[in-house]
C-alpha positions as CSV (number, residue, x, y, z in Angstrom):
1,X,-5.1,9.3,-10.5
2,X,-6.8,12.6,-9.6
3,X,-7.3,13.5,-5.7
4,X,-8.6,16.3,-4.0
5,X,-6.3,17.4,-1.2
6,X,-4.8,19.8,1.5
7,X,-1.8,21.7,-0.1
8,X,0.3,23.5,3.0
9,X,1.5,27.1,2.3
10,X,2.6,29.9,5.2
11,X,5.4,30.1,7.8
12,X,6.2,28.0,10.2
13,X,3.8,27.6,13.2
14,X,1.3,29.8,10.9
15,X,0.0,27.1,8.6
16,X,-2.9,27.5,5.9
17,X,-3.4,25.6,3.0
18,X,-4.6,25.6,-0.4
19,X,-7.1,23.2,-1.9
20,X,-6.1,21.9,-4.7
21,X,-6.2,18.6,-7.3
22,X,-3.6,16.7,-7.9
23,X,-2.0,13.8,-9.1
24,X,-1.8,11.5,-6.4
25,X,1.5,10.3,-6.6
26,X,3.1,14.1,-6.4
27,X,4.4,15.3,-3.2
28,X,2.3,17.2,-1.0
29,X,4.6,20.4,-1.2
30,X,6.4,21.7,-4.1
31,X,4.4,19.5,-6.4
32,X,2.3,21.0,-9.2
33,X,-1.4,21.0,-9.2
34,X,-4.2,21.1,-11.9
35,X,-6.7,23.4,-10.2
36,X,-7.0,25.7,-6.9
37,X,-10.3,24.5,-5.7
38,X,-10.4,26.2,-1.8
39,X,-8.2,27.8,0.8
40,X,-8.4,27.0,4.5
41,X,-7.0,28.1,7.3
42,X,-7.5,26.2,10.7
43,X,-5.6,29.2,12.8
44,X,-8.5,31.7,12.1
45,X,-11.0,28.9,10.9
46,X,-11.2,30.7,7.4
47,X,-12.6,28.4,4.6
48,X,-12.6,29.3,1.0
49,X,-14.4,26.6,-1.3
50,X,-15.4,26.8,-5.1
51,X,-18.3,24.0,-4.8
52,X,-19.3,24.1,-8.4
53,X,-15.1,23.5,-9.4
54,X,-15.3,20.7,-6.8
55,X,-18.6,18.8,-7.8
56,X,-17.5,19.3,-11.4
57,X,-14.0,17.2,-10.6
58,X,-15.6,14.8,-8.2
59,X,-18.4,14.1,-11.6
60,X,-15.1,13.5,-13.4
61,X,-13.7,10.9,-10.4
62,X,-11.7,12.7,-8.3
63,X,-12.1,11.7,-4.9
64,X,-10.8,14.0,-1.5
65,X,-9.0,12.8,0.9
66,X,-10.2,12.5,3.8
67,X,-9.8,15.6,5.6
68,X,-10.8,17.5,2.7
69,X,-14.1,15.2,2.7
70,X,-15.1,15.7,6.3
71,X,-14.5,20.1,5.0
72,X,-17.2,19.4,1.9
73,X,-19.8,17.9,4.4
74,X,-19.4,20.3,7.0
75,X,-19.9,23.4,4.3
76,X,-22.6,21.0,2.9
77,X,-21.3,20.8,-0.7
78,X,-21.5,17.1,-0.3
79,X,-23.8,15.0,1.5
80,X,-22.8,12.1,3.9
81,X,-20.8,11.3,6.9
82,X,-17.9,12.5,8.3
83,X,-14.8,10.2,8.4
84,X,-12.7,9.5,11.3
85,X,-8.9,10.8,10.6
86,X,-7.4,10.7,13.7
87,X,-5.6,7.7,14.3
88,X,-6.8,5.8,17.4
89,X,-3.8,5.1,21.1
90,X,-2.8,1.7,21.3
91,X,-5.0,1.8,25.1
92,X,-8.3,2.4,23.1
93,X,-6.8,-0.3,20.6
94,X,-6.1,-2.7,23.4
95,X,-9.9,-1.9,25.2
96,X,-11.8,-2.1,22.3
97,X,-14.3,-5.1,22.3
98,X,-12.9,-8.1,19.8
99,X,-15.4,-8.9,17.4
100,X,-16.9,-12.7,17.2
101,X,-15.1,-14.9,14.9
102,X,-17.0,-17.2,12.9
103,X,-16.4,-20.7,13.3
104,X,-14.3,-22.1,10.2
105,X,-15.0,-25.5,8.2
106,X,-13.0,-28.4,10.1
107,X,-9.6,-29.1,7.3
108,X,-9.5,-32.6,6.3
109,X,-6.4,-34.3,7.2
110,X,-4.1,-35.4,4.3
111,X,-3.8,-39.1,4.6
112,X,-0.3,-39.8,6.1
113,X,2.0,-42.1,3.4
114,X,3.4,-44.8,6.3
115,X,6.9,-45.0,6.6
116,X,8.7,-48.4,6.5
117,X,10.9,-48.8,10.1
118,X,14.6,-49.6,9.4
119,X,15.5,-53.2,9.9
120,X,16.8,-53.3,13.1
121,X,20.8,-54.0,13.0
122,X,22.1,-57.2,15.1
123,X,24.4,-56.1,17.7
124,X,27.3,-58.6,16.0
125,X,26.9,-56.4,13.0
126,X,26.5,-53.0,14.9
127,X,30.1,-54.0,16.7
128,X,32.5,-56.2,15.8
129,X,33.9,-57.9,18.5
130,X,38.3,-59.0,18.6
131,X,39.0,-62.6,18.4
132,X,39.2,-64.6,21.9
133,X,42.7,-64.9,21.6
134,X,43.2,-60.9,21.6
135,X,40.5,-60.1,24.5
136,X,42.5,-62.6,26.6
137,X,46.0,-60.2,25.5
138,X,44.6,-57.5,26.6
């Protein structure tokens, strides 16, 4: 599957990246691509974009990822909104609102298969007791 992503390239610290598609399951660096579709640079805020290469691959069903997304709707090569990328802290996890759960069908309860109790053992058979003539031995 086809994707339309960020490609890094430049020193360390200095990064800018290609645009580029490519097959999903390569790796982000080293990894060959079919087409150079844009360049960005978010040091100097540079953006580079071939819209008519990047409509034609999205006809064909290539779809950006996300960061690359929210880039097309801000140059307005696409239309829609913006996606959220940023991954939210475990506070504004914890004081987010929980949404209502809807209440679920009561289960039926399996019918219960009733166990026969053990016969109850006599305590002559549970112990055998020595002869009279051996308790008064001992």
């Amino acid at each position: 599957m086809l994707v339309i992503r960020l490609f890094r390239v430049g020193k360390k610290n200095q990064p800018s990246y290609k645009i580029v598609v490519i097959d999903k399951s390569k790796a982000s660096r080293r990894g060959r691509f079919v087409e150079e579709v844009g360049f960005y640079n978010p040091l100097t805020k540079e953006k580079i974009l071939k819209g008519e290469r990047i409509k034609y691959w999205m006809s064909q069903g290539v779809k950006p990822s996300d960061t690359v997304h929210n880039l097309l709707v801000s140059q307005k090569i696409i239309e829609g909104k913006k996606i959220n990328v940023y991954k939210k802290s475990k506070k504004e996890v914890e004081s987010a609102p929980v949404p209502a759960v809807p209440a679920t069908p009561a289960v039926e309860k399996t019918a219960e298969v009733p166990v026969a109790p053990e016969p109850e053992k006599k305590a002559e058979e549970a112990v055998p007791e020595k002869p009279a003539e051996e308790k008064q031995a001992s």
